[in-house]
N, C-alpha and C positions, 0 to 999 in steps of 0.2 A: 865959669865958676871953676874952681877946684878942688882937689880931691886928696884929704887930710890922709898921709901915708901910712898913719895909724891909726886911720878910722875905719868904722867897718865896710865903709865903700871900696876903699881902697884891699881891705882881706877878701872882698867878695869878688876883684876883680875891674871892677869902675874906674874907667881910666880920663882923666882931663878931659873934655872936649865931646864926652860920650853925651848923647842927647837923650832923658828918661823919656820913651812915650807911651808905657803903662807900666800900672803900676797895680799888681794883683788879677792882672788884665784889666783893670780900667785906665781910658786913657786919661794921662797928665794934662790938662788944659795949661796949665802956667807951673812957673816956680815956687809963686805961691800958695797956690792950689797944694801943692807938694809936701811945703815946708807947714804948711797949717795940717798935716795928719801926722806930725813929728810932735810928739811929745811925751809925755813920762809913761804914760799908758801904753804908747808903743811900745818902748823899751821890751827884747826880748821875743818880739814877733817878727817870724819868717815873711819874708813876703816877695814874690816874683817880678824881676825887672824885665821891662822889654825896652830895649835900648839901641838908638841909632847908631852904628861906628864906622867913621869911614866910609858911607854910604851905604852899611852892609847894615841888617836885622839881626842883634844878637838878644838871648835872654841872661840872665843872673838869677841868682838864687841869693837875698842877703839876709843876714838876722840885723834889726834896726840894737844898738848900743848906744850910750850915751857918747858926747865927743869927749874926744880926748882933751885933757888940757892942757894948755901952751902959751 
């Protein structure tokens, strides 16, 4: 997947190729799993990533925002 350069993933620091594996500390079983707690009501909620990079354990800090449009 990739990662919209002015979306808030990419302001949070989420970079191409990064793997989510939780999400508030729970883990992301799928991408769907993911994308199905993405909606209007998010909008404006803090929430903590825990992300694979390069083989390394990083965290993120993002506020969820609508996408941009393109």
């Amino acid at each position: 997947m990739s990662v919209d350069p002015d979306g808030p993933g990419a302001t949070s620091g989420v970079l191409q190729g990064d793997i989510i594996l939780r999400w508030n500390g729970e883990p992301v079983p799928s991408v769907n799993s993911l994308v199905r707690t993405l909606d209007h009501h998010s909008i404006g909620q803090s929430v903590s990533l825990g992300i694979r990079r390069a083989g390394a354990d990083v965290e993120a800090a993002l506020t969820i925002a609508t996408r941009p449009r393109g």
